[in-house]
C-alpha positions in Angstrom: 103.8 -40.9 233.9 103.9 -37.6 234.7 102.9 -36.3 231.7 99.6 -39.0 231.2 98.4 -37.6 234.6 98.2 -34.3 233.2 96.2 -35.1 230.2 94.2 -37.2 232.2 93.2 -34.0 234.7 92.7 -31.8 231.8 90.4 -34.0 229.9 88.4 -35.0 233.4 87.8 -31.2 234.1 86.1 -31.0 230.9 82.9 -32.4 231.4 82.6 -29.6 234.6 84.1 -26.6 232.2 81.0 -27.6 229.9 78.3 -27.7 232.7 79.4 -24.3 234.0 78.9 -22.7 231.0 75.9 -24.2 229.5 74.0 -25.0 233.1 72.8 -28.7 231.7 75.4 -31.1 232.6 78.2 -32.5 230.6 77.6 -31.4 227.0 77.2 -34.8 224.7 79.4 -33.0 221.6 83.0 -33.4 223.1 85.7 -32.7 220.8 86.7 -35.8 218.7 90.1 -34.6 219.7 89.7 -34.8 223.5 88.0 -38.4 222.6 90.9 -39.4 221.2 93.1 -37.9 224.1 90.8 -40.3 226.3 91.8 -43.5 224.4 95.1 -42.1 223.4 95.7 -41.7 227.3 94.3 -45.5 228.2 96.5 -47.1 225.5 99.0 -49.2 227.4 102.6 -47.8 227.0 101.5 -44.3 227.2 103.2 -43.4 230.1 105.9 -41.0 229.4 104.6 -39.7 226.1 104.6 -36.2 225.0 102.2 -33.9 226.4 99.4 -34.0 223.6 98.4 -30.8 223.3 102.2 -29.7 222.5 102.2 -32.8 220.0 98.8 -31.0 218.8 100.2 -27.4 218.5 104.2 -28.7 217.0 105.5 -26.1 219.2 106.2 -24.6 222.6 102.6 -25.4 224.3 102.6 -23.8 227.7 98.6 -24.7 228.2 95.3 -25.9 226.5 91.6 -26.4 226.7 89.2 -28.3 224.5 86.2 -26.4 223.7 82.7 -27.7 222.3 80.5 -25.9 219.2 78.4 -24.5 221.9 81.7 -22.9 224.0 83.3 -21.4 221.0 79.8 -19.8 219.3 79.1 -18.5 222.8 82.8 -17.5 223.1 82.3 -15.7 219.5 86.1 -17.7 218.8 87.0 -18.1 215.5 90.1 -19.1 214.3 92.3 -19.4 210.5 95.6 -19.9 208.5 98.7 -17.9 209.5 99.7 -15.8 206.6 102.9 -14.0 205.9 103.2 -10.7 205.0 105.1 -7.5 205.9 104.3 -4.5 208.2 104.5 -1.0 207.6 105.7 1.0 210.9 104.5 4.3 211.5 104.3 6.8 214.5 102.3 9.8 214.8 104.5 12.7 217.4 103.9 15.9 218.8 106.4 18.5 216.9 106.8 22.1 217.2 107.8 25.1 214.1 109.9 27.2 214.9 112.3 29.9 213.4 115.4 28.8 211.3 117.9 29.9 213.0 120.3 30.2 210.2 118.1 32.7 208.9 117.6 34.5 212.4 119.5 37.7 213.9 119.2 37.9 217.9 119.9 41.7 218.1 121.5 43.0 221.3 122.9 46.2 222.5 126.4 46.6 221.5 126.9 48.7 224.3 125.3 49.8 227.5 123.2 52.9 227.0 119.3 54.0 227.3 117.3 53.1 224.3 116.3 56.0 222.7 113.6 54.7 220.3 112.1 51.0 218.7 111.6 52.0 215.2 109.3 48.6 214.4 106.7 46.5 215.7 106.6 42.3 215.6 105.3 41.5 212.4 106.6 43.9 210.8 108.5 43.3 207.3 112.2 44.9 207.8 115.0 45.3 205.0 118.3 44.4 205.7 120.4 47.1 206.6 117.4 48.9 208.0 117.3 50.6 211.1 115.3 48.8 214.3 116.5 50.8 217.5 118.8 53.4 218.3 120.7 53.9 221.4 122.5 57.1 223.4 125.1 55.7 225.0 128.7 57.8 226.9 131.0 55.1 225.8 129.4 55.1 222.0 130.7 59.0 221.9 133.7 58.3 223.5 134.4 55.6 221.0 133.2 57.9 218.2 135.9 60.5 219.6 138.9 58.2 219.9 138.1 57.5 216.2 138.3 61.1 215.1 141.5 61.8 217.0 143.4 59.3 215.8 142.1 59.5 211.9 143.3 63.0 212.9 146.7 62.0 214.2 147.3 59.7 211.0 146.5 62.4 208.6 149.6 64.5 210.8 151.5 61.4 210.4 150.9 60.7 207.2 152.0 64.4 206.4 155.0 64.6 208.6 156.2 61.2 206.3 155.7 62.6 203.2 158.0 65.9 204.5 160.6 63.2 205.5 160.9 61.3 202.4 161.0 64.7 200.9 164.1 65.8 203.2 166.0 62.1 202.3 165.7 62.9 198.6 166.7 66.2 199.0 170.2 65.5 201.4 170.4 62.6 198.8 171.4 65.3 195.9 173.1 67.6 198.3 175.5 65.0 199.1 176.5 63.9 195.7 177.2 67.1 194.9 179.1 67.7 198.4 176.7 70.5 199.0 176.2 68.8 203.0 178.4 66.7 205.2 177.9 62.8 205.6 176.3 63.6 208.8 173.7 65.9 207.8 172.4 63.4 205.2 172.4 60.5 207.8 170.2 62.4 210.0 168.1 63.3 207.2 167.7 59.4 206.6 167.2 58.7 209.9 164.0 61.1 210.2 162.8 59.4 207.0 162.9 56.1 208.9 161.3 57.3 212.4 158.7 59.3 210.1 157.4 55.9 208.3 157.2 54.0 211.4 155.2 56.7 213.3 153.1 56.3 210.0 152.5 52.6 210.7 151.6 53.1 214.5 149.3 55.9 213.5 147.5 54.1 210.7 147.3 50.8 213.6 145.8 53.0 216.0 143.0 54.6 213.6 142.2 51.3 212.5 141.4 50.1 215.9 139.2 53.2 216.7 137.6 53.1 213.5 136.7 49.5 214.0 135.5 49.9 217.2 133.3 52.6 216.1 131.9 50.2 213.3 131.2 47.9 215.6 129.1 50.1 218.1 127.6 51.6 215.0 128.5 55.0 215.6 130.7 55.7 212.4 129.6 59.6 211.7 127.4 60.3 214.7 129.8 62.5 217.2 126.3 62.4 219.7 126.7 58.7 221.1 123.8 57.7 219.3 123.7 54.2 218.6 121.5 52.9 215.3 121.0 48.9 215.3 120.3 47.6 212.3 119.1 44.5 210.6 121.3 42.1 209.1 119.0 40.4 207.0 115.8 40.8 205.4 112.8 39.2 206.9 110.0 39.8 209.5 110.8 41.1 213.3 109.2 38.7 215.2 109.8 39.9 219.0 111.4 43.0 220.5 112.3 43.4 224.2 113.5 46.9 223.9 111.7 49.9 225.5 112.3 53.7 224.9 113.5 55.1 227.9 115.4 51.8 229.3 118.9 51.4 230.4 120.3 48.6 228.7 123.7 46.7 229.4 125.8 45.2 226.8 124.7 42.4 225.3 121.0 42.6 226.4 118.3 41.5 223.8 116.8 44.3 222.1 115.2 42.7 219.1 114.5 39.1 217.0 114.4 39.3 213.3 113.8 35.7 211.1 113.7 34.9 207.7 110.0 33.4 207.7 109.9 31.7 204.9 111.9 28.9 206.5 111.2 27.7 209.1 112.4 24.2 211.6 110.2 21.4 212.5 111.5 19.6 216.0 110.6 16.4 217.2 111.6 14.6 220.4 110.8 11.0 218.9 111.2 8.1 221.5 113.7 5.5 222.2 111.4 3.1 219.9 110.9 5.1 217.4 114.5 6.5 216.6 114.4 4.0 213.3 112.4 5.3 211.1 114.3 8.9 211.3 116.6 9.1 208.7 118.1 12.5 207.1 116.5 13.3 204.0 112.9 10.8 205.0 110.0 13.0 204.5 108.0 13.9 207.6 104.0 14.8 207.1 102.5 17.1 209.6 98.9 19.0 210.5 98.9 22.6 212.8 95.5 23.0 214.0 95.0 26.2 212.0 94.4 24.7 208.9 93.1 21.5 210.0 93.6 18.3 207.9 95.6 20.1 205.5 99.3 18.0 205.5 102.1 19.4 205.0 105.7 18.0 204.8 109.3 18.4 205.3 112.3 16.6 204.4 114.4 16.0 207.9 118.3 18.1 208.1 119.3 16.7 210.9 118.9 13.4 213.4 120.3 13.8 216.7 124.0 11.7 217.5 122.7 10.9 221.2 119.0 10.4 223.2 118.3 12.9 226.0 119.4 10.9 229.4 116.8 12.5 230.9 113.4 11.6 228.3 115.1 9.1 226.1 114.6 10.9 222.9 116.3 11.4 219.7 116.0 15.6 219.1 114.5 15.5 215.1 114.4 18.6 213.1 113.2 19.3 209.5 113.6 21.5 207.1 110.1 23.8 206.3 109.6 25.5 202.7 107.0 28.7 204.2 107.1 30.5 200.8 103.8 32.0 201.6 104.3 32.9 205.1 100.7 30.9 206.0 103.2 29.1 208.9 104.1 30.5 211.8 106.4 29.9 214.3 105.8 28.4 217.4 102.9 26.4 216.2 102.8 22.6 217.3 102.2 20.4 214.8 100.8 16.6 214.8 103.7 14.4 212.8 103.8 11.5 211.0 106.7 8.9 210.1 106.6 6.2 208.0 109.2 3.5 207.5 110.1 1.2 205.1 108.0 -2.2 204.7 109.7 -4.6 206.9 109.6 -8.2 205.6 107.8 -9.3 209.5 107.3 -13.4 208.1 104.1 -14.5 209.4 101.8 -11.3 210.2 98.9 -11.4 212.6 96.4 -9.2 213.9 97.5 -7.6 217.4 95.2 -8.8 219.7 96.1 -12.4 219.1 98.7 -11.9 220.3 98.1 -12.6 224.4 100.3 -12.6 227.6 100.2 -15.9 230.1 102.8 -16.4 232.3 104.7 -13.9 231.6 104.9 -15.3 227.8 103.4 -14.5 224.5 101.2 -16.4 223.2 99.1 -17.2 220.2 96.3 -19.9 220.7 96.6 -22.5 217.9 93.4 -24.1 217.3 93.1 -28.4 216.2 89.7 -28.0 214.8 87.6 -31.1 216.0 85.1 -31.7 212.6 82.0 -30.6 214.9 82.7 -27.3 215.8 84.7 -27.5 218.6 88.3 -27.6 218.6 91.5 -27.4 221.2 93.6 -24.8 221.7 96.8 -24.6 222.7 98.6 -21.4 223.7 101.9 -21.6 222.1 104.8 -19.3 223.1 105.8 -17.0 220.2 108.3 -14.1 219.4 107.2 -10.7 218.0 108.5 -8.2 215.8 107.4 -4.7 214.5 103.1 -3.8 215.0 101.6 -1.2 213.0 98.2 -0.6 212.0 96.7 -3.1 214.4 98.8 -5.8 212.9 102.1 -7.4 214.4 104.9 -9.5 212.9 105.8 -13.3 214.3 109.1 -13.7 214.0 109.2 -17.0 215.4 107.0 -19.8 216.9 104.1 -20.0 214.4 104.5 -21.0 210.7 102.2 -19.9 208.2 99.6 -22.5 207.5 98.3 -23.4 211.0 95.4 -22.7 212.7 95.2 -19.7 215.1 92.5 -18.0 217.1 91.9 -14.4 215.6 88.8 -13.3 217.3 87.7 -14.3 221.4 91.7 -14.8 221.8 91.2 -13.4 225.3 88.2 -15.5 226.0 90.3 -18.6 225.0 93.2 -17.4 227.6 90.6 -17.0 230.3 89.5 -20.8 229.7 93.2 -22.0 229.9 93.8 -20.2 232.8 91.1 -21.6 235.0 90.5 -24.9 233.3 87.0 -24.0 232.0 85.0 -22.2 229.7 84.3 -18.4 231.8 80.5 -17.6 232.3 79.3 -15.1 229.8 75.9 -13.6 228.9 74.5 -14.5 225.6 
């Protein structure tokens, strides 16, 4: 009974919904299918029988209006079949070049010391091996002495061996012909034995002096001068170091990158993290050459999203052969993904929210016109392009309102057709 009263109170409020739009009084060209609602509703043994509009729709119907020829021309509501089809996601992202940093050296002072001179400017092409800044530095001479002391010490070593094995060999024939006493020889074999492990310390310590020379770069240079040089070819693309500056250990003295490679990063959100896949080709624009695109084959998705922005960290992998890049330039990105089968596919803004639901509005055409529509809960998938997939709730075939769907949701909501100018 229930159910009849509410068909009865939607089909009674029709007659006012018509006057308040067009201003005359009940409109003679009600829908055939609210005049069948009518004597539907006054058959006997209606009561308890479906709701009609959800019989109408064949679905979830949370709501529905009948509107005349006149409502839906000044509504500008059209309506047509549900197709299927498949939609294409895509996602355009901010990015950001920047230098490869396996093909980067972060030069710092290998010691503390006052920099003495910067032999390049950024921008500058540099050869690898080639010298960028040099350094005086106390401890750089005192490592350059400890090497020269104990290369000295070996060579002592070295000779006081050789005159040892010499002794041995010699006490070694004396003895056989009993030319010396057993004793004699044992201390000359003894000597031998302390001479070649004196060697081995000798050659240890050298090594470790030489070595530490190396590293400070001060193999040859008894002054404490310090030369930093590159490690690879490329361009230097900063330097912090100024003649006449103390400098500690470890401080940043100049950047030098390998520019014809460079990374493309992208922080791409939580929604988005699909269509990244290692290997997927990225498209991109920098401002400086305007609509020119560019692309770049992704190295490396992130394993986790940033707690704090919910993003996936994205980089790609940028051929610069010609240098016409340049690091640091942000870039407009584009992602595409693979066509995803969406079943029935719909333009977006059918799509509408009532009650916290959405909805499509499925339209039962009345032969004059006019037609009813019922909003009928559905469930969405992927949108791109301005067009979203149903994934459940309409079936491809029916009716459903494509253009004045918001129009048609203002009507269900207050029971009448809104006021609009024509």
């Amino acid at each position: 009974m229930r159910i009849t009263i509410r068909i009865l109170t939607l089909i009674l409020a029709l007659p006012f919904a018509v006057a308040a739009c067009t201003g005359k009084g009940e409109d003679p060209a009600i829908s055939k299918a609210v005049a069948d609602s009518i004597a539907m509703a006054n058959m006997p043994g209606m009561a308890g029988m479906p709701d009609m509009a959800t019989s109408a729709a064949g679905g979830d119907s949370i709501g529905a209006i009948a509107l005349s020829a006149v409502q839906v021309a000044k509504g500008k509501i059209a309506w047509e079949p549900a197709k299927t089809g498949s939609v294409t996601v895509h996602a355009t992202l901010p990015g950001q070049l920047v230098p490869n940093e396996d093909e980067t050296a972060r030069l710092g002072a290998p010691v503390s010391g006052r920099v003495m001179a910067v032999l390049v400017n950024p921008g500058e092409r540099v050869t690898r091996g080639q010298v960028l800044v040099t350094l005086h530095s106390p401890e750089a001479a005192m490592a350059q002495a400890a090497a020269a002391s104990t290369g000295a010490a070996l060579a002592a070593q070295r000779a006081q061996a050789v005159y040892a094995k010499a002794s041995r060999d010699r006490a070694e024939r004396l003895l056989a012909l009993k030319a010396i006493s057993r004793q004699d020889y044992e201390r000359a074999v003894a000597d031998d034995e302390l001479a070649r492990a004196a060697l081995v310390n000798a050659d240890a310590e050298a090594t470790r002096a030489r070595s530490t020379a190396e590293q400070l770069g001060v193999v040859g240079s008894a002054s404490g001068e310090v030369r930093v040089a590159s490690p690879l070819a490329g361009v230097l693309l900063a330097r912090t170091a100024v003649p006449g500056t103390v400098v500690e250990a470890g401080s940043g003295l100049a950047v030098v990158t390998n520019a014809s490679s460079l990374w493309l990063q992208v922080q791409a959100p939580e929604q988005f993290v699909a269509l990244f896949a290692v290997g997927a080709q990225l498209r991109f624009t920098v401002p400086a050459f305007g609509a020119e695109t560019f692309s770049a084959p992704i190295a490396v998705v992130g394993a986790a999203l940033d707690p704090a922005t919910r993003t996936l960290g994205v980089r790609a992998s940028v051929t610069n052969a010609g240098g016409r890049l340049k690091p640091e330039m942000l870039a407009t990105v584009t992602v595409q993904g693979a066509p995803r089968a969406g079943g029935v596919v719909i333009p977006d803004d059918a799509v509408q929210q009532l009650n916290g639901k959405s909805v499509v509005f499925v339209a039962t055409p009345d032969g004059t016109g006019g037609a009813l529509f019922s909003a009928r809960a559905v469930s969405v998938g992927a949108r791109s392009g301005g067009r979203i997939a149903v994934t459940g709730g309409l079936t491809a075939g029916e009716r459903f309102v494509v253009r004045g769907a918001f129009v048609v949701k203002a009507a269900v909501q207050t029971g009448s057709m809104p006021a609009m100018e024509m």
